[in-house]
C-alpha positions in Angstrom: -38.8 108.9 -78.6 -41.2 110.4 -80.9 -39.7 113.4 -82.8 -41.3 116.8 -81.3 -45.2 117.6 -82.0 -45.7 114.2 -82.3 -48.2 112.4 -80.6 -48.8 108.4 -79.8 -51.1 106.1 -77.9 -50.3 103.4 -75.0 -49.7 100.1 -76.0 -52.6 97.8 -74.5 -51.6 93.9 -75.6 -47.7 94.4 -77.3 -45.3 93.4 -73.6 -44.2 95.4 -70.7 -41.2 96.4 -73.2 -43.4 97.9 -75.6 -43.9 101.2 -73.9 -45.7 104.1 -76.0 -46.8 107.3 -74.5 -49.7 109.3 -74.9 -50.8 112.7 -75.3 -54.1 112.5 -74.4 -54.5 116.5 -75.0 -53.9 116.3 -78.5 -55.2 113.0 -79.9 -58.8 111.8 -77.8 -58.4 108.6 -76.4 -61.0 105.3 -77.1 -62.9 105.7 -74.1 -62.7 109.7 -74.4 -66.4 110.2 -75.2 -67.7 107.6 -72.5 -65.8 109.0 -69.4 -66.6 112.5 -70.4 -70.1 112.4 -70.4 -71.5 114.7 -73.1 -69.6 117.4 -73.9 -70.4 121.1 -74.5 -70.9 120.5 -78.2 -72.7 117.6 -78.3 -75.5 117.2 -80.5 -78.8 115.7 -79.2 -81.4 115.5 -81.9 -80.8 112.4 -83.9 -82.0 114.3 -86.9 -79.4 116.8 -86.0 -76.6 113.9 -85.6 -78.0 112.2 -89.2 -77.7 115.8 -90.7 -74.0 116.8 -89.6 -72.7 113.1 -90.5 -73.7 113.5 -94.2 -72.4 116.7 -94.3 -69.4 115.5 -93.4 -69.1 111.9 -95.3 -70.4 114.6 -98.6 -67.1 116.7 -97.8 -64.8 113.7 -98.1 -66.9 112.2 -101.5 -65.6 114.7 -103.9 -61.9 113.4 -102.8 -62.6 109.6 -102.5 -59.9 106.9 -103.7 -62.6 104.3 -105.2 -61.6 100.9 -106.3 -65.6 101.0 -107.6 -64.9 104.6 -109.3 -68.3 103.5 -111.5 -70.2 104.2 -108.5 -72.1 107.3 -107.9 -71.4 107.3 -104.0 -74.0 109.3 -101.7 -73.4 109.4 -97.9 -75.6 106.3 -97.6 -72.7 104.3 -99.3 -71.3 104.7 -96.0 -73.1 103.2 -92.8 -70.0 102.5 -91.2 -68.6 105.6 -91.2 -72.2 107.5 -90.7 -72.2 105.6 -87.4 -68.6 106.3 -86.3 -69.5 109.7 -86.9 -72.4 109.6 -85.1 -70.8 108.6 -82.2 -68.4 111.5 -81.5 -71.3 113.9 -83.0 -73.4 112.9 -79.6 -70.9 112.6 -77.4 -69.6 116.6 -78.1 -66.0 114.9 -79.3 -63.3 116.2 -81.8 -63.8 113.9 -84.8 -60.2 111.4 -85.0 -59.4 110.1 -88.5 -56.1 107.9 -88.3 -54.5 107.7 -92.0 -51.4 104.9 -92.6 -48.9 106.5 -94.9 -46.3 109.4 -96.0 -43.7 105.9 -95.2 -40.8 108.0 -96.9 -39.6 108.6 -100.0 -39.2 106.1 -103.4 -35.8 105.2 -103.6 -36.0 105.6 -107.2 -34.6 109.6 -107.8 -35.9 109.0 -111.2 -39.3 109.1 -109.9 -38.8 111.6 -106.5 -36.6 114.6 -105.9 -34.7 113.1 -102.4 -35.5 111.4 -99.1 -36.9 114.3 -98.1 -40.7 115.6 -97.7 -40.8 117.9 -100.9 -43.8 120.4 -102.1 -46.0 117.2 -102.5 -46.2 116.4 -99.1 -47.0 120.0 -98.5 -50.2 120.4 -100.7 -51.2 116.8 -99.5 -51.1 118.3 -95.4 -52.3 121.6 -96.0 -55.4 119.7 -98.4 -55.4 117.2 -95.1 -56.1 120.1 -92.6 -58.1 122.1 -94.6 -60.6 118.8 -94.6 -60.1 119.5 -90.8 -61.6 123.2 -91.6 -64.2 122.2 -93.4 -65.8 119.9 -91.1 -65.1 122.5 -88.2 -68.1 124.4 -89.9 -70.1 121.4 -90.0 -69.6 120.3 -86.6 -68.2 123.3 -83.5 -65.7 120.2 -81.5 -64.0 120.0 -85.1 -61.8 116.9 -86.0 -58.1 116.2 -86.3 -55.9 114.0 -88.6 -53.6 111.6 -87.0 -50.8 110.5 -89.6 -49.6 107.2 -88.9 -46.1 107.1 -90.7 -45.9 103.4 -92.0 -42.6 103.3 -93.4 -40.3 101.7 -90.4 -43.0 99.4 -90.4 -41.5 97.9 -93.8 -38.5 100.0 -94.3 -36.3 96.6 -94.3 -38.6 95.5 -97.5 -38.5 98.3 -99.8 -35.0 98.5 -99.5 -35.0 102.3 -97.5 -32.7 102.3 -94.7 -34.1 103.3 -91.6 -32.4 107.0 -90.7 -33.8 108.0 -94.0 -37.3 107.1 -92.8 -36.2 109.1 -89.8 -35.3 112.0 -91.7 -38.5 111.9 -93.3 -40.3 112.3 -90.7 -38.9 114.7 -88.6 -39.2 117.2 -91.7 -42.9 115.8 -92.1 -43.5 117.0 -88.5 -41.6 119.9 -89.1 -43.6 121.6 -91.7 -46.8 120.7 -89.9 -45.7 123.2 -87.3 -43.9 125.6 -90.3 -47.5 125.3 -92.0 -49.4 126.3 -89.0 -51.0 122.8 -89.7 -53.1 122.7 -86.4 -55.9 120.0 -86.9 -52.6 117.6 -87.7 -50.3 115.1 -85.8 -47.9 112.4 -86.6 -47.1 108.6 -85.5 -44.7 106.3 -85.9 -42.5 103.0 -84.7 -40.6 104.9 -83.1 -43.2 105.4 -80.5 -43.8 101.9 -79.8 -41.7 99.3 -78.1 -39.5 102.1 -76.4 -35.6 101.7 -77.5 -35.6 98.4 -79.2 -33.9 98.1 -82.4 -36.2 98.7 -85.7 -35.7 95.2 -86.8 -36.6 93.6 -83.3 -40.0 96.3 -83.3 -40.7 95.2 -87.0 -40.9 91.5 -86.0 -42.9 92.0 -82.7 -45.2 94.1 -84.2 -45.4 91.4 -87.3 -45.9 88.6 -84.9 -48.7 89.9 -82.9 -50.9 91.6 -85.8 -50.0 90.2 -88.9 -52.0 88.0 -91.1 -50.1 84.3 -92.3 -48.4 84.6 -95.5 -50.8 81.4 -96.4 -53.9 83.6 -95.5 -52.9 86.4 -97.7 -52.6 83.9 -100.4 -55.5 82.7 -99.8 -56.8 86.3 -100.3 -54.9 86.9 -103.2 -56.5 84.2 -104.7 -60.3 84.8 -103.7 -60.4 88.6 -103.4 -60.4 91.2 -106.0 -59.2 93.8 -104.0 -56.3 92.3 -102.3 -55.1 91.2 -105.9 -54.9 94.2 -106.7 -53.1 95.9 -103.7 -50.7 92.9 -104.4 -49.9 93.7 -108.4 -49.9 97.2 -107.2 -47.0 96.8 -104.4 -45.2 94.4 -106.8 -45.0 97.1 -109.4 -43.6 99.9 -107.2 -41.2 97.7 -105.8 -40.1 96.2 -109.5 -39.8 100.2 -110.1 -37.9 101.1 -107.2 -35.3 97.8 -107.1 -31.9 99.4 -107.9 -28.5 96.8 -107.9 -30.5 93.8 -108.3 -28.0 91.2 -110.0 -30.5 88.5 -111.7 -32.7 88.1 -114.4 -36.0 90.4 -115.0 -37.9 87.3 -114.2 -35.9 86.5 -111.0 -36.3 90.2 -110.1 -40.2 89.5 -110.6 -40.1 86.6 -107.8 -38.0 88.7 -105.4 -41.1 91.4 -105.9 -43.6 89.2 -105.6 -42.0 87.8 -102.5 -41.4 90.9 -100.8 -44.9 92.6 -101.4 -46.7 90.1 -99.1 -44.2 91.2 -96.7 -45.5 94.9 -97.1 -48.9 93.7 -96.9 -48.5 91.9 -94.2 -46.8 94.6 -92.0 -49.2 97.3 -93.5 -51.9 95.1 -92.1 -50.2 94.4 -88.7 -49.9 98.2 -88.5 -53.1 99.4 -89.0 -54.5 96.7 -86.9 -52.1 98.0 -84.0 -53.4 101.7 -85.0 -57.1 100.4 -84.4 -56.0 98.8 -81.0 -55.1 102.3 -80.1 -57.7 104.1 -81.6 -61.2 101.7 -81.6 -63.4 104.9 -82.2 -61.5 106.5 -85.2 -62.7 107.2 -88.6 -60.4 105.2 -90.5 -58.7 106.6 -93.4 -56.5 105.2 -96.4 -54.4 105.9 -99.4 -55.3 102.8 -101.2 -58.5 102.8 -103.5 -61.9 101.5 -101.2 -65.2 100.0 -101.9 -68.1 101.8 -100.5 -69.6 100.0 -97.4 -65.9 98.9 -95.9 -64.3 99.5 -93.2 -61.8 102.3 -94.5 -62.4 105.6 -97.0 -60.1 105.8 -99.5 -58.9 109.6 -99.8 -57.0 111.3 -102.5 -54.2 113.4 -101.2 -54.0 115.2 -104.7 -55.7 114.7 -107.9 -54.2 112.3 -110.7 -55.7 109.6 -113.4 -53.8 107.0 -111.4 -55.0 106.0 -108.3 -52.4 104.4 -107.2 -49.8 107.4 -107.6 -48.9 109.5 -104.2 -46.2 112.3 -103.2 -44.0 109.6 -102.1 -43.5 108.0 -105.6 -43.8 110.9 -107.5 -42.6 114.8 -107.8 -45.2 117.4 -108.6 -45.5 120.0 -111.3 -46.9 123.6 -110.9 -48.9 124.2 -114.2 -49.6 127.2 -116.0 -53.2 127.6 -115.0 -52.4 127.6 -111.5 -52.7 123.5 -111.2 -50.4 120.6 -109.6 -50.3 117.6 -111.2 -48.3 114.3 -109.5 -45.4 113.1 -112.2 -42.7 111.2 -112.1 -39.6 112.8 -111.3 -37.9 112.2 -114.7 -41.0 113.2 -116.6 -41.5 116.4 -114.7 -38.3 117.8 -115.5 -38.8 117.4 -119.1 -42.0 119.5 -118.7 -40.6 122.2 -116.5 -37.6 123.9 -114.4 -37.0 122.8 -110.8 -37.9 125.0 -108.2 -35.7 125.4 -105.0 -37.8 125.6 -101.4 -35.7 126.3 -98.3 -32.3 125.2 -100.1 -33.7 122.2 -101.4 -35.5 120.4 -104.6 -39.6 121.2 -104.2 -40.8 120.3 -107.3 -41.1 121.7 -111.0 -43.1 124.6 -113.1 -44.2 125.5 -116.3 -43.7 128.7 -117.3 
């Protein structure tokens, strides 16, 4: 069972095994819209409708995670999402984003402070529902943030054993409900394919959804930006490998090797996510063109695009500013702070 405050959709294609339960109070399901008729707050005027889905795509610009950063994006980039948005605008229905990520922790401590969700995840949700906020004032029905936790998903491939993953997010779902973090909910494996073992839901899940390891090669090969989700996943796994008895080279193949794996099952995850979920906006922490299918979003500001809470602790500047580090580097630049009797991250003085 999902940990409490979680919420998760019904399985429509995985077998009669592959139970998941809904709470169809919290998160709207696909057909929501349809078999409601229009709501109380739906909006009529298609002027209206155009208006209130600019406003909103011009509230997530300012936080986009561009792979085409030379681009000075304007709602219009968008015509996918202006029409997603459009159609919960005229039906009067809370606006759904689903976001894969916050998978658990680096195992590298010389880049993170534990398994546990530290003061990075906590800016990242409470800048995730006040998005939530902001679009509340654009548009009455509001919108919510569905947090689809990837990491059982690949747990076995980046080397994190699965209670950790657990642990993580439990406390993620925690401090949403500490935070008062309303417009938020969480997802993960455990809410699919009832008790099965991890290992036996990884390779279900893989089966159905999951590209060919030829196809991504293919991909690799032809596609600018699948190369470089693939040199990106090889080089945090190459960072996070601890124990590895071989050569750097042969640690290099083993990478290589394993981050089609993660792409794979990040893929057959967020196609299961959009089984559930046809009508969402969908959401991603991995850099985006304009025009595709998913909006890349920074959780919180740093040169790299790449970097997240997960892989990284964060430091409290002087002027009041938090800036994503490594682990390592932020302790050289500050003193660790202590939040509920455990690391949170570091400050300046």
């Amino acid at each position: 069972m999902p940990p409490a405050g979680t919420v998760s959709a019904e399985s429509q294609n995985l077998d009669q095994s592959a139970s998941v339960e809904q709470s169809a109070s919290t998160v709207p399901s696909a057909s929501a819209g349809q078999s409601a008729g229009a709501r109380a707050g739906a909006v009529t005027d298609p002027q209206e409708v155009a208006r209130i889905s600019a406003g909103i795509v011009d509230l997530l610009l300012p936080h986009r995670r561009a792979s085409d950063p030379e681009l000075d994006a304007t709602p219009a980039d968008f015509p996918l999402q202006l029409e997603q948005l459009a159609d919960f605008i005229t039906a009067g229905d809370r606006i759904l984003f689903t976001l894969p990520g916050f998978p658990c922790k680096s195992p590298n401590l010389a880049k993170v402070l534990g398994h546990l969700p530290d003061e990075g995840e906590r800016l990242s949700l409470t800048f995730l529902n006040g998005l939530c906020e902001e679009i509340g004032k654009l548009y009455a029905p509001g919108a919510q943030i569905l947090i689809c936790s990837d990491g059982h998903i690949f747990g076995d491939l980046i080397h994190v054993p699965d209670d950790h993953i657990d642990e993580y997010s439990d406390e993620l779902s925690a401090m949403i409900e500490r935070e008062g973090l309303t417009h938020l909910a969480t997802f993960d494996l455990r809410a699919v394919l009832g008790d099965l073992p991890f290992d036996e839901k990884r390779a279900r899940v893989h089966a159905q959804y999951a590209p060919t390891k030829e196809e991504l090669r293919e991909q690799v090969m032809t596609d600018e930006e699948t190369l470089k989700l693939y040199r990106g996943i090889t080089r945090f796994l190459t960072e996070d490998t601890f124990g590895f008895e071989g050569t750097k080279s042969a640690l290099q193949r083993d990478c290589r090797q394993r981050a089609y794996g993660v792409i794979q099952r990040s893929r057959a995850w967020g196609d299961l996510i959009a089984e559930q979920h046809p009508r969402s906006f969908r959401l991603s922490i991995h850099p985006q063109k304009a025009g595709v299918l998913k909006f890349g979003i920074r959780l919180l500001d740093h040169a790299d695009v790449w970097m997240t809470p997960w892989h990284s602790s964060v430091l409290h500047r002087p002027d009041g500013g938090w800036e994503l580090l490594r682990s390592d580097d932020a302790a050289r630049a500050g003193r660790l702070v202590e939040r509920n009797g455990r690391p949170s991250h570091y400050e300046t003085s």
